[in-house]
N, C-alpha and C positions, 0 to 999 in steps of 0.2 A: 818513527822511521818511515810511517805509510801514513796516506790519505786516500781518501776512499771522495770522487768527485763522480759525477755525471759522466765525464771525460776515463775513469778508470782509473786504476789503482797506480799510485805513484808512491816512490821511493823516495827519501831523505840518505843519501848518500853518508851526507857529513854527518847528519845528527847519529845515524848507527855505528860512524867511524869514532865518533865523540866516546859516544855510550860503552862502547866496548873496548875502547882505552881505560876510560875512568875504571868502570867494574874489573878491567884486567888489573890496574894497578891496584885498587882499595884489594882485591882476593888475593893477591901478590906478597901487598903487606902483612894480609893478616894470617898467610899460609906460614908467611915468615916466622911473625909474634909467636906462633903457633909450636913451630920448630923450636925455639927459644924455651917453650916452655917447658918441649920435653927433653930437651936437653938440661935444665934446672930438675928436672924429677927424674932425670935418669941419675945426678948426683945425690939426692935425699933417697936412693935406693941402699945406697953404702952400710947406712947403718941397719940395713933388716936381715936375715937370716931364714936359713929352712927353702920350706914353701912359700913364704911370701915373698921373700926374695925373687924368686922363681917365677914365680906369675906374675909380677910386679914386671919383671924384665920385658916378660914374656908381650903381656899388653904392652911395654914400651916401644918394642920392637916393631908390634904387628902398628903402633901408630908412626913410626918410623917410615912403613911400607907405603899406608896413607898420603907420608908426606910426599912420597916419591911420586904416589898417583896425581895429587894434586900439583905437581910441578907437571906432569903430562900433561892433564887437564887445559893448563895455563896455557901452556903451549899451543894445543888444539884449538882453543879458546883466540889467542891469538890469529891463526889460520882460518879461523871460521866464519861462513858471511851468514848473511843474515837467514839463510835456512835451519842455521844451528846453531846461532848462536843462542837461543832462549831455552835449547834443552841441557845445554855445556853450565849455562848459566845458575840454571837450576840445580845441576849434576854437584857441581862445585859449590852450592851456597849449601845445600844438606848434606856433603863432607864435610866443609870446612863446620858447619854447627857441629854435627855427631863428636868431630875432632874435639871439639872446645869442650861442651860436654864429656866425654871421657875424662879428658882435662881436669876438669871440676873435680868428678870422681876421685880418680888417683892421687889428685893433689887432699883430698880428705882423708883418702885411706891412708896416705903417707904421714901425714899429720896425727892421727888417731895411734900410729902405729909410734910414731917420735915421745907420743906423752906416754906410752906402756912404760 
């Protein structure tokens, strides 16, 4: 987005208008995917019982919340120039991973819990 000449520091208008399209759409997508999948594992909740039921929800919800944040984010993300877009960037790529990871998790525990 920058070059650094003899002449001072200049800006790439287009290329940071590019950059932060693309990366809004690809986190977009995957906040989506994302959504999808806790909505698939809030249905494999059905068949658990007790406490696990319970805490199973419980973490589903609070990633619920998440998704809500990273729809903010996106938004922000959208609005931002180039002074923030690299921290929003970063904000949003170690949600959207922590997300998928959890992901992982629960879809194991739900799994392990299907074969009892």
């Amino acid at each position: 987005w920058f070059s650094v000449s003899n002449q001072g520091v200049q800006t790439d208008a287009e290329k940071f208008k590019q950059d932060k399209e693309a990366f809004g759409k690809s986190a977009g997508e995957k906040a989506t995917a994302l959504k999808d999948q806790v909505a698939g594992l809030w249905k494999k909740t059905e068949g658990l019982t007790g406490d696990d039921k319970a805490h199973t929800e419980k973490e589903l919800a609070e990633l619920g919340k998440k998704h809500e944040r990273h729809e903010k984010q996106l938004k922000e993300l959208a609005d931002a120039g180039q002074d923030r877009f690299e921290s929003i960037r970063q904000d949003i790529t170690r949600a959207l991973e922590e997300v998928d990871q959890k992901i992982a998790e629960l879809t194991k525990k739900l799994e392990k819990a299907k074969d009892k």
